[in-house]
C-alpha positions in Angstrom: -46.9 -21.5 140.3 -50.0 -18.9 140.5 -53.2 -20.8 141.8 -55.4 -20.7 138.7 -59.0 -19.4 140.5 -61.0 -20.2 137.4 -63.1 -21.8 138.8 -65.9 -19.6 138.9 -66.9 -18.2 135.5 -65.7 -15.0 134.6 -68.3 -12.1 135.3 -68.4 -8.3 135.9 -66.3 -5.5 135.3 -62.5 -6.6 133.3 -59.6 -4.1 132.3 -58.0 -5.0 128.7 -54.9 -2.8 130.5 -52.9 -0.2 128.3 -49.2 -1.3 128.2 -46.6 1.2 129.6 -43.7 1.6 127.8 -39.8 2.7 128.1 -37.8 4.8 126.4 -37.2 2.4 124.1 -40.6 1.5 123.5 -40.6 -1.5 124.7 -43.3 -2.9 127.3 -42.1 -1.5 130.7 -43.3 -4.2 133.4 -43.2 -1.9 136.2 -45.4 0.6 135.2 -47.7 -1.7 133.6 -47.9 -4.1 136.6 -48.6 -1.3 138.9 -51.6 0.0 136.5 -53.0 -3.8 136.8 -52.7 -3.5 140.4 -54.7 -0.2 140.9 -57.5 -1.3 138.2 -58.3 -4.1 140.6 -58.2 -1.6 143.7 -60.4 0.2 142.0 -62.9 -2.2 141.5 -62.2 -4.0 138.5 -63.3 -8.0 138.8 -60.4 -9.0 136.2 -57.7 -7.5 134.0 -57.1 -8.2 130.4 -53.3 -8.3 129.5 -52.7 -7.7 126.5 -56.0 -7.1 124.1 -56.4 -4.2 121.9 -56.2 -1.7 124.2 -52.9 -2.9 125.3 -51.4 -3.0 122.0 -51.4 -6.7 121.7 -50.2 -6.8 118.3 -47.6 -4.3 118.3 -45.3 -6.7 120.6 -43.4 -10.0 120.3 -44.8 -13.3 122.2 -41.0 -13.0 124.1 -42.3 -9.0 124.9 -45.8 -10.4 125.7 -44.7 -13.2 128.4 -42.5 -11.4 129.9 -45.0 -8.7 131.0 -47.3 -11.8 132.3 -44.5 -13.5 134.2 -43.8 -9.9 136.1 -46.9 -9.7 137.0 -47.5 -13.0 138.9 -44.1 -12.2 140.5 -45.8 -9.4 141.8 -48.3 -10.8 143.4 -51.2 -10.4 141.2 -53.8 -13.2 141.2 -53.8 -15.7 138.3 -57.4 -16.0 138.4 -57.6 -12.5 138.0 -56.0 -12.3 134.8 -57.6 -13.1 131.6 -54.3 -13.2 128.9 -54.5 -12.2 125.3 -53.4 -15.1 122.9 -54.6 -15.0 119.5 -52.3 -14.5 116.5 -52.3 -14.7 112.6 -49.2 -17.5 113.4 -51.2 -20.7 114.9 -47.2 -21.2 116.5 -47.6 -17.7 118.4 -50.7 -18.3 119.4 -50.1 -21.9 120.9 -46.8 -20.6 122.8 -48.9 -17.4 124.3 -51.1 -19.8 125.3 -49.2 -23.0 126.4 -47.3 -20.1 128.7 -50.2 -18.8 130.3 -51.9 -22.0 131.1 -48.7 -23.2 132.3 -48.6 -20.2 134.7 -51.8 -20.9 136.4 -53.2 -18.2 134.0 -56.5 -20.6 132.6 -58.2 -18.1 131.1 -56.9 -16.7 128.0 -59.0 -14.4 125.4 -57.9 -15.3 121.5 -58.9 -13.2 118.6 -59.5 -15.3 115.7 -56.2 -15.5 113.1 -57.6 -12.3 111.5 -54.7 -11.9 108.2 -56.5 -13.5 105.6 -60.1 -12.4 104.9 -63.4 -14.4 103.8 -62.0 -17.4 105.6 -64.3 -19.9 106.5 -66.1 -21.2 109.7 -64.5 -25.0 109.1 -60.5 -22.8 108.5 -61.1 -20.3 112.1 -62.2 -23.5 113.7 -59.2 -25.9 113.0 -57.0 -22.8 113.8 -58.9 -22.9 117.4 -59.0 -26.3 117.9 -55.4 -26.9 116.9 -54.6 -24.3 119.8 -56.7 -26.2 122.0 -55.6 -29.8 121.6 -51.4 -28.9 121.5 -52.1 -26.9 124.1 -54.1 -30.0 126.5 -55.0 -28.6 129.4 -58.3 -29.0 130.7 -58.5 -26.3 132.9 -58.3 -24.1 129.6 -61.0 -21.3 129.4 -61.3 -19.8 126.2 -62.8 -16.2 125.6 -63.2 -16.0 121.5 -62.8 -12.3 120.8 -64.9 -10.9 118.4 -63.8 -7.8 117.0 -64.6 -7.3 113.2 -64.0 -3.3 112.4 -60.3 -4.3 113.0 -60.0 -7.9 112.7 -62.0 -8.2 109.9 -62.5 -11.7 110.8 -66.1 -12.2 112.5 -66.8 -14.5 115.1 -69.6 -16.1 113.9 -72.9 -18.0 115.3 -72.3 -21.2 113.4 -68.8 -21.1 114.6 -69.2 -21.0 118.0 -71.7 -24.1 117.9 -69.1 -25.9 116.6 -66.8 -24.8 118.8 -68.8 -25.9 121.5 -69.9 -29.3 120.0 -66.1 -30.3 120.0 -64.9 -28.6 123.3 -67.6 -27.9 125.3 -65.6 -28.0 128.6 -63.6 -25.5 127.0 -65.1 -22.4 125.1 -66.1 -20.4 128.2 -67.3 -17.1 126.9 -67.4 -14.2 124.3 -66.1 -10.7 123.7 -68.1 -8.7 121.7 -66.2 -5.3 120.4 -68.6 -5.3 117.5 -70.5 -2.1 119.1 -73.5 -3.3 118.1 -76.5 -3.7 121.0 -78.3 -6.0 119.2 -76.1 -8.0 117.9 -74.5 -8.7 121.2 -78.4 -8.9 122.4 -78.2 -11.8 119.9 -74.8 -13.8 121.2 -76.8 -13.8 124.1 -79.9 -15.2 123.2 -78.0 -18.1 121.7 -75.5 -18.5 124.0 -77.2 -18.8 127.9 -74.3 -20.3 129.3 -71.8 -18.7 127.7 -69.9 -15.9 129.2 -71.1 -12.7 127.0 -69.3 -9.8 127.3 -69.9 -6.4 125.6 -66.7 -4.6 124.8 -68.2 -1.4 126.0 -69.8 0.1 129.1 -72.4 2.1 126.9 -74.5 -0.7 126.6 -73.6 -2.4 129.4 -76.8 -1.6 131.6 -79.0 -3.2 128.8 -77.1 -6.5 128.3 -76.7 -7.2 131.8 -80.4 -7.2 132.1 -80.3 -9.6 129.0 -78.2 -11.6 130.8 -74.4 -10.6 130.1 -71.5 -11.3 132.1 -70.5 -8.2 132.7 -68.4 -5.4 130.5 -64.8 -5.8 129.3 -64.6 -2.0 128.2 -61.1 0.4 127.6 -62.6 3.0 129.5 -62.2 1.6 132.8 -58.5 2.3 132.3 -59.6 5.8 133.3 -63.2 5.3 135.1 -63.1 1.8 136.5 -64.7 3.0 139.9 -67.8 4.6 137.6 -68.3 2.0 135.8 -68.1 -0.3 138.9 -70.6 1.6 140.3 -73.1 0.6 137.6 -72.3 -3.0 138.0 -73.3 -2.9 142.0 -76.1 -0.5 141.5 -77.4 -3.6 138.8 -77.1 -6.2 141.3 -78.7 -4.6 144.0 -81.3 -3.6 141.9 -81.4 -0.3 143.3 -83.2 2.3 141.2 -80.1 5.2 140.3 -78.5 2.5 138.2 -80.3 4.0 134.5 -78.7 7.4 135.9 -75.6 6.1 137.0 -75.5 3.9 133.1 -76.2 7.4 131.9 -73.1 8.8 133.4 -70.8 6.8 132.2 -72.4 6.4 128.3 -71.7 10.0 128.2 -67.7 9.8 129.4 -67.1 6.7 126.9 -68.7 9.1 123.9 -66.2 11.5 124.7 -63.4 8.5 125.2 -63.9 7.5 122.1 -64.0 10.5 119.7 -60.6 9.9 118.9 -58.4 7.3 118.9 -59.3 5.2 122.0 -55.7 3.9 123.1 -53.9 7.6 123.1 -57.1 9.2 124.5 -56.5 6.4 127.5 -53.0 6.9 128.1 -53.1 10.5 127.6 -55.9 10.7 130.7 -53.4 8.1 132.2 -50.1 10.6 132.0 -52.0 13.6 133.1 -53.4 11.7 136.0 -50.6 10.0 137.0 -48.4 12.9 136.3 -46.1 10.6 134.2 -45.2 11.2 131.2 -44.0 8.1 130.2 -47.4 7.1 130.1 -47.8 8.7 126.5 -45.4 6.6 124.3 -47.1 4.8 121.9 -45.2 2.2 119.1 -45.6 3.0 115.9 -47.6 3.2 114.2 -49.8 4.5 117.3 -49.6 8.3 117.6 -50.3 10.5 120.7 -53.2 13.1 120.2 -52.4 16.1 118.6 -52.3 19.4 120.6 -55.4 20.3 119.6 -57.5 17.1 120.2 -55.9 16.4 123.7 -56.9 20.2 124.3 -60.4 19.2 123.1 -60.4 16.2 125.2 -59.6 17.9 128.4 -62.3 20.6 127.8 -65.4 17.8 127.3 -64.0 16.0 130.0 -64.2 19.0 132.4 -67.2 19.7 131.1 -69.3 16.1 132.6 -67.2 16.9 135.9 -64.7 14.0 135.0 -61.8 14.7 137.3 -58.4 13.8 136.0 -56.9 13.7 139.5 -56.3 10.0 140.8 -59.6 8.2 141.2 
């Protein structure tokens, strides 16, 4: 079994990874576990498996651990990996995360059960605290994800206080893929010793000096080593980190003027020179001809090369 390495708190730069697929269109491990392994060469703290950005919810929980359990066999460091859990089926959710824990993998990032709408604070925290207390492991470090454009299930302040009234050994942090500065600023604020981090690198500059942990952002799939850069350049407190933050706001406006996930793996395929790198599953879509032609053009145009980093 994987050493876990959770000891230390989660903090700086994490990839939620794009998922490679076969012909089939099913996950393809290989592919996929070699993209893990050249986000953290390039200077990515941590990787995500299996959040939005790696089409979480387009694949089964059998499709999901398998991808996991290649990637330890590979070599890739348990305490490295932070493993996407949450489901709308409390029994998907607790198997996703019974597994990962199981494999040394402690940290695990859950979006709440995000189905039914208007739920309450008391209903999103039984659905946690059921997968917390089956799952009984007390090396458990739970990331809530909060991601209301498409979840349309907030992570609110109220319940994360209760959260952290009943497992306060447990709830180790927050993702916030709201896109919104302030509140993030907020989750912040009220959370000190919480793990806090915004789900893009636009803002990142500002919350770090707020007191985030770092950035868990979709672009680094494509411009880990930029972003990286900002991190360092923020921890040294040397003076080019505004211009350096500046650089890489303007890449991630261009990332995401269309859809985010075939944006990514279309930058990855050209890169990479792989074409496989483009299949989506339905009911994800590559970019039209006229968009990726677009994209390529505004790309070119900050000097963003799409050789290999």
């Amino acid at each position: 079994m994987a050493s876990s390495e959770t000891a230390t708190p989660a903090k700086g730069l994490w990839a939620p990874a794009l998922t490679a697929l076969d012909e089939d269109l099913a996950p393809d491990p290989g592919r996929t576990v070699a993209h893990v392994r050249r986000l953290l060469d390039e200077g990515c703290h941590g990787v995500a498996l299996f959040g939005t950005t790696g089409e979480a919810t387009s694949f089964s929980v059998d499709e999901r651990k398998a991808v996991l359990e290649a990637a330890l066999e590979a070599g890739v460091p348990a305490g490295r990996l932070m493993v996407g859990t949450g489901c709308c089926a409390l029994t998907d959710s607790l198997e996703l995360t019974r597994h990962a824990a199981g494999l040394g993998c402690k940290r695990v990032l859950m979006l709440p059960p995000f189905y039914y709408k208007g739920v309450s604070d008391e209903g999103l925290h039984a659905a946690y605290a059921e997968v917390i207390e089956r799952t009984g492991d007390e090396a458990l470090e739970v990331v809530l994800y909060h991601f209301p454009r498409l979840s349309a299930v907030p992570i609110t302040h109220g319940l994360v206080e209760s959260l952290l009234t009943a497992y306060p050994g447990t709830i180790a942090g927050i993702k916030d893929s709201s896109g919104d500065p302030e509140g993030c600023a907020h989750f912040i604020a009220r959370f000190p010793d919480l793990g806090i981090f915004p789900g893009t690198e636009a803002i990142m500059l500002d919350m770090l000096e707020k007191g985030a942990a770092g950035c868990i952002s979709a672009s680094a799939n494509v411009n880990a080593p930029a972003i990286r850069r900002v991190w360092d350049a923020w921890q040294a407190g040397r003076e080019d980190r505004e211009s350096l933050q500046d650089e890489i706001t303007a890449t991630r406006l261009v990332l995401q003027a269309n859809p985010m996930i075939p944006t990514l793996k279309q930058i990855l395929a050209h890169r990479l020179g792989d074409s496989a790198w483009l299949r989506l599953r339905p009911p994800l879509t590559t970019l039209a001809g006229a968009q990726a032609a677009q994209l390529e053009t505004e790309l070119a145009r900050l000097g963003f090369g799409l050789a290999a980093a």
